[in-house]
Legacy VTK file of the C-alpha trace (Angstrom):
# vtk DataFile Version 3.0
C-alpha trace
ASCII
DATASET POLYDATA
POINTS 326 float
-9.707 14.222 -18.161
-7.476 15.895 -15.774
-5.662 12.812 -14.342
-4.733 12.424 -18.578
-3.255 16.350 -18.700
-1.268 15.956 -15.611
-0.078 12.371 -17.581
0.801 14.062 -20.870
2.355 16.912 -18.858
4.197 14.902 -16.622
5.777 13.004 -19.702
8.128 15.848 -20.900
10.077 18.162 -19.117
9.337 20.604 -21.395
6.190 22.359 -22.803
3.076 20.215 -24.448
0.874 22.281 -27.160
-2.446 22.721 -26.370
-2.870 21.163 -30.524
-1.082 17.974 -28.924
-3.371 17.372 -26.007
-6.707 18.277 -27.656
-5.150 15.557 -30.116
-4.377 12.889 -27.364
-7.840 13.605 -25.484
-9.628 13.911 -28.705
-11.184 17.143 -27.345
-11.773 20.956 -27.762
-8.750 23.277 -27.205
-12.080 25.171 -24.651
-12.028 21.487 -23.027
-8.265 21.549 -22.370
-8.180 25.011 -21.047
-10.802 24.623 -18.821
-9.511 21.342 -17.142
-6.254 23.306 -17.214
-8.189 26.424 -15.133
-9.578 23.490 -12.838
-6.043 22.162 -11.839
-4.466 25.353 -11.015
-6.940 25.928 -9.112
-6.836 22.324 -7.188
-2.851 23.898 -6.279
-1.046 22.476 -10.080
1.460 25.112 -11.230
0.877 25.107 -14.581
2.609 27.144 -17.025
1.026 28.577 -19.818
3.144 30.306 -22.572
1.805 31.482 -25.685
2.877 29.426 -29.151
4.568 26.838 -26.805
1.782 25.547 -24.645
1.429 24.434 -21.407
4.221 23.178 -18.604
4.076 21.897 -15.118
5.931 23.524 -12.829
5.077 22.176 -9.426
2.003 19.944 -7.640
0.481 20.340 -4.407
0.612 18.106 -1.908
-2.382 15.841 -2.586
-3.337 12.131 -2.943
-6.740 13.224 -4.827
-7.526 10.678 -7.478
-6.225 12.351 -10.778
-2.853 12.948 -9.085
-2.308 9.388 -7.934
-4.107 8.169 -11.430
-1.665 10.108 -13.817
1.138 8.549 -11.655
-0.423 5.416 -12.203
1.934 2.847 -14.390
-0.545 -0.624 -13.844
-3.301 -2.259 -16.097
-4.907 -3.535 -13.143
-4.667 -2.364 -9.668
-5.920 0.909 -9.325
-7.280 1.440 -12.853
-10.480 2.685 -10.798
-10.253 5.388 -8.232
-12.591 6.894 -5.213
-10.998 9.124 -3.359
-12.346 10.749 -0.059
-10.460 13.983 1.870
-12.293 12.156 5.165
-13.776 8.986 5.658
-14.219 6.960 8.546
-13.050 3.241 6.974
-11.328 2.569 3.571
-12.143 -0.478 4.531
-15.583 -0.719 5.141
-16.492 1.655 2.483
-14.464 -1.243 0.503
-16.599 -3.633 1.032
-19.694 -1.819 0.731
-19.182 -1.118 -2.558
-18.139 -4.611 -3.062
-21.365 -5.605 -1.767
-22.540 -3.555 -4.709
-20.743 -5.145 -7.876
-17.635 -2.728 -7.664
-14.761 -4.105 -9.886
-11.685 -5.552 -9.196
-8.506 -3.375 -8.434
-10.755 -0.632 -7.407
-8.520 1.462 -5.124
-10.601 4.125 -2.399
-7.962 6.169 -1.102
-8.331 9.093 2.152
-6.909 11.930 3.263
-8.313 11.518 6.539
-9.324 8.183 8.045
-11.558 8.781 11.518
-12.156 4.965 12.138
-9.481 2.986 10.765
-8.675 -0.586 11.953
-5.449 -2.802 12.453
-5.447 -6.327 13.467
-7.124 -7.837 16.851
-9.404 -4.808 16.746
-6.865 -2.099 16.952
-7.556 1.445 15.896
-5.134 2.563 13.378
-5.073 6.961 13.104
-4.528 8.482 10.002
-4.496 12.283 10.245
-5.328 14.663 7.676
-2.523 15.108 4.888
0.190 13.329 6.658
-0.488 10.006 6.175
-1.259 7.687 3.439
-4.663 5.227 3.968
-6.004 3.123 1.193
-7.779 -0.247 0.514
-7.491 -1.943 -2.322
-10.593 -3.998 -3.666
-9.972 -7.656 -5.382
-11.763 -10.455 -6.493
-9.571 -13.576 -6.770
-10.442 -16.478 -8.215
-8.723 -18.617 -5.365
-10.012 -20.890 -2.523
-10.759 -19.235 0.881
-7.397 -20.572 2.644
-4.686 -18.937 0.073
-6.164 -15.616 0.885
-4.180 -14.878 4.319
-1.384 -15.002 1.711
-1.973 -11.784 0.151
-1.229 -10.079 3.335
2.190 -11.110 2.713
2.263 -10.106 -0.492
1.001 -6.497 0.733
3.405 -6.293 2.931
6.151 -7.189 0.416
5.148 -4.702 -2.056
5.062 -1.683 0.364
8.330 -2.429 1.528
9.701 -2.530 -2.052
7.824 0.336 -3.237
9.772 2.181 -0.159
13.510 0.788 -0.618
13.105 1.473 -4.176
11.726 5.492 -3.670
13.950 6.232 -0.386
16.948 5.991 1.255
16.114 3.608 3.924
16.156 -0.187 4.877
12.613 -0.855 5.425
11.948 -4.863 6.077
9.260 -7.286 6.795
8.071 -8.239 10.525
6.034 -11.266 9.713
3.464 -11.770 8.463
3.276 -7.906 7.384
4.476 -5.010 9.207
6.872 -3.121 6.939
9.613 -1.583 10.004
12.615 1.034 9.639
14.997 0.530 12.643
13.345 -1.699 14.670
10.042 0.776 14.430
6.847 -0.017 12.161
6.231 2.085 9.518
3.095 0.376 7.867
0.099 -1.391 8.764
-2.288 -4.090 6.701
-5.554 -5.564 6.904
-7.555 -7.833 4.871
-10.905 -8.802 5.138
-12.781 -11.212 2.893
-16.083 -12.236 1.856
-16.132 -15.731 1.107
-18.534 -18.888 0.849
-17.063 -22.737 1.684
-15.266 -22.698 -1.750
-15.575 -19.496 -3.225
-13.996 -15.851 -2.407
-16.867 -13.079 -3.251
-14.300 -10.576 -2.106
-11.597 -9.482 -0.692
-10.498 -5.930 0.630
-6.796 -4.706 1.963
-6.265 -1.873 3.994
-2.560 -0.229 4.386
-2.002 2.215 6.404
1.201 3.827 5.949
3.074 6.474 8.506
4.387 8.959 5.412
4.724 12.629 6.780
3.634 12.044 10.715
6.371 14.176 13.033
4.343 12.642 16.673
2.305 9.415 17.472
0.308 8.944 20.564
1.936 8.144 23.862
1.257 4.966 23.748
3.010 3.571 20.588
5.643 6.423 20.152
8.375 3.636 20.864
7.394 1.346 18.210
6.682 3.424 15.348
8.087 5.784 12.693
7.648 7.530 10.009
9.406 8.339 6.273
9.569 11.723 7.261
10.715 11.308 10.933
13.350 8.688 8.778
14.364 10.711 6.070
14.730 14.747 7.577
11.607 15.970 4.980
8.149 15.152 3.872
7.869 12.685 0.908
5.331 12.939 -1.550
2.674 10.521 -1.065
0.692 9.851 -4.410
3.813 8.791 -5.672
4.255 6.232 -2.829
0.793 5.321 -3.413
1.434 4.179 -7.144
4.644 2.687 -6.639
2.790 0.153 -4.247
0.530 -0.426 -6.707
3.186 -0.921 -9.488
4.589 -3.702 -7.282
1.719 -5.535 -6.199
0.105 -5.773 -9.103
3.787 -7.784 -10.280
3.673 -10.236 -6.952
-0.105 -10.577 -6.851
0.191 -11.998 -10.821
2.758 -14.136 -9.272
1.132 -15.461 -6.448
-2.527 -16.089 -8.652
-0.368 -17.936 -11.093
1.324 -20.268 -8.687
-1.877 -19.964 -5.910
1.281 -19.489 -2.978
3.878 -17.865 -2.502
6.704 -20.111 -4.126
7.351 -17.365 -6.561
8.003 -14.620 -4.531
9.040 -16.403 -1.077
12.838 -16.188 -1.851
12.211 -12.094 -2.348
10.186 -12.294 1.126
13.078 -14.199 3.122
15.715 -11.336 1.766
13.395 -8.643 3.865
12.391 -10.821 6.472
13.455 -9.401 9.644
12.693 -12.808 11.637
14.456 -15.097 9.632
17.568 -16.021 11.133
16.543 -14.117 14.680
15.738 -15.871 18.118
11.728 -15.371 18.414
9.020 -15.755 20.873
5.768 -17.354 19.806
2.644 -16.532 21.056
0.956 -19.502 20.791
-2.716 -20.035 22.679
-1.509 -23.506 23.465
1.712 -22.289 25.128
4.611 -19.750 24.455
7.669 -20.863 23.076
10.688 -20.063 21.648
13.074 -20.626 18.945
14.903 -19.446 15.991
13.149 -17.867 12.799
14.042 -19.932 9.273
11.768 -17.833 6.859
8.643 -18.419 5.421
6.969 -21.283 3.092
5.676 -21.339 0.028
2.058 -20.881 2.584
3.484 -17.998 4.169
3.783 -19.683 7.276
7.322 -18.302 9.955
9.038 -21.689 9.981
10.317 -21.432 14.040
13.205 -24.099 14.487
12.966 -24.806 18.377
15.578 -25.864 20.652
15.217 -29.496 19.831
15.524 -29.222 15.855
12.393 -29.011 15.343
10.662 -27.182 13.003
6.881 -25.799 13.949
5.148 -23.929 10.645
3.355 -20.896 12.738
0.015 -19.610 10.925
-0.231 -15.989 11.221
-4.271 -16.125 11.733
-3.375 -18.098 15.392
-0.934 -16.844 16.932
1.687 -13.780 17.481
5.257 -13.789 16.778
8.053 -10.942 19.072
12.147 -10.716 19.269
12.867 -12.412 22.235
14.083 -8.702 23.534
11.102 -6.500 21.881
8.863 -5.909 18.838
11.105 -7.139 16.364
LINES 1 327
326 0 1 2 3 4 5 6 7 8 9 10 11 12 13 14 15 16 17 18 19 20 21 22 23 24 25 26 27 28 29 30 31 32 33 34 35 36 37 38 39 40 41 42 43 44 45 46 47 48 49 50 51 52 53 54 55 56 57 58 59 60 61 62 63 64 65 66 67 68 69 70 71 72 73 74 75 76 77 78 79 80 81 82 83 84 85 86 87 88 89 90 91 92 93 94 95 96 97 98 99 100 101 102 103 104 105 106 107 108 109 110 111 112 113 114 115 116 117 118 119 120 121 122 123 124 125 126 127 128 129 130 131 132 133 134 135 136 137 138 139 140 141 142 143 144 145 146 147 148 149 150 151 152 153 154 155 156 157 158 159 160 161 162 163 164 165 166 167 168 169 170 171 172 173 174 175 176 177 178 179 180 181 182 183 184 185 186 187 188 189 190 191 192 193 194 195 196 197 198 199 200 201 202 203 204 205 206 207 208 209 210 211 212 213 214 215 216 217 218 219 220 221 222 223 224 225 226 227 228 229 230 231 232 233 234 235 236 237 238 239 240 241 242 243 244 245 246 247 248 249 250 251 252 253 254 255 256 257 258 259 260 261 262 263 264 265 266 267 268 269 270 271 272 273 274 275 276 277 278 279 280 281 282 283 284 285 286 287 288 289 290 291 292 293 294 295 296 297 298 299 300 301 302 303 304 305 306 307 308 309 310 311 312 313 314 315 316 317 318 319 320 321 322 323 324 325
């Protein structure tokens, strides 16, 4: 009931009866005033004036489920919350309550993340209340090899969620680092559950540098974050449901088509690779050549010195600027 108050108070500037929300809720004006005692008391500045109602004045700092659900603007992704202040994987806590008939769109979200992991085995850190780690839990109803695709489409939702809330040019390092100057911002992984022709499961873990001032030693060169980029802290439940507000548009997209030919021309606009000089990191041999976008498989089309054109599949091999990370 709480995430529903904040809602209905969030919806007007000005003040909302007590009548009016025991009228939306369909509960006791004792119901209302008690969830109302319970949110001031989470940190909600709530304003209560007699014979005008109620008014909210200011919210804390807080990525708890019923402020990221009254921000919430989907009918899909996200309609289910678990939230955790620490955990030590979104992701495997993902799929163990996959394993246990959890529903699609189910979104577990931490405050803390002690275990976190990034591609090839990397640890990714999220410290308490500065950064932003969630997974996002989905069944598809798609063959095994279109799921590497929805990376992408991960990828191309955070980075539209952030141009569209901030003043900064975030873009795409394919297949799905979101980067701000030449410095990545955002991390993804998905892991599936699948049989030879069917997809149990799949789970998506972003990781996303929000209010971090220092990083380790060792990647302080290549990464940022909004508040390092933007001079103050952001607030991050709101990040946290636009994402969600744009992937659940390009995911409907991509199950409709079952590839990214309806959202591939948005992809290429944020691509950072396409039209660069790249290095591939092939097991069979480096080599280089000149990024021409993706296709409609998500594949970095490499044109190489010859003319021709090599599709690279993200699950083999890694892609670099020919003078660093981008």
């Amino acid at each position: 009931m709480k995430n529903e108050i904040l809602r209905a108070l969030r919806e007007t500037d000005s003040y909302v009866s007590g009548q009016e929300l025991c009228r939306k809720l369909g509960v006791s004006r004792t119901a209302v005033w008690k969830n109302i005692r319970s949110l001031q008391e989470d940190g909600y500045e709530i304003e209560a004036v007699t014979n005008r109602g109620y008014r909210l004045a200011g919210v804390p700092d807080t990525i708890a489920e019923e402020e990221v659900a009254s921000r919430l603007q989907t009918e899909r992704m996200g309609r289910q919350i678990r939230y955790f202040s620490r955990i030590d994987s979104t992701n495997q806590y993902a799929k163990r309550i996959a394993e246990e008939g959890a529903p699609d769109g189910t979104l577990i979200i931490a405050d803390e993340q002690t275990a976190g992991k990034g591609r090839s085995g990397r640890t990714w850190v999220t410290p308490p209340a500065e950064a932003i780690a969630f997974t996002l839990l989905l069944r598809p109803k798609l063959s095994p090899d279109r799921i590497s695709m929805v990376t992408l489409v991960m990828g191309l939702a955070v980075t539209n969620a952030v141009n569209s809330l901030y003043d900064v040019s975030a873009g795409i390092k394919w297949p799905n680092d979101v980067v701000i100057k030449g410095r990545k911002l955002c991390g993804i992984l998905t892991e599936m559950s699948a049989e030879v022709r069917q997809v149990n499961y799949i789970v998506i873990g972003v990781g996303i540098n929000a209010n971090l001032t220092s990083f380790p030693e060792e990647i302080r060169e290549i990464a940022t974050s909004l508040r390092l980029e933007l001079g103050c802290d952001i607030n991050r439940a709101e990040l946290i449901a636009r994402v969600m507000t744009e992937f659940e548009r390009l995911y409907a997209e991509f199950e409709a088509q079952g590839d990214l030919s309806a959202v591939m021309q948005e992809y290429n606009e944020l691509c950072l690779n396409a039209g660069s000089k790249v290095r591939v990191l092939d097991p069979n041999g480096e080599y280089t050549g000149t990024s021409r976008g993706i296709n409609s498989m998500g594949e970095l089309l490499v044109e190489t010195e010859d003319g021709q054109i090599q599709e690279v599949y993200a699950g083999e091999v890694s892609v670099r600027g020919i003078y660093g990370y981008v």
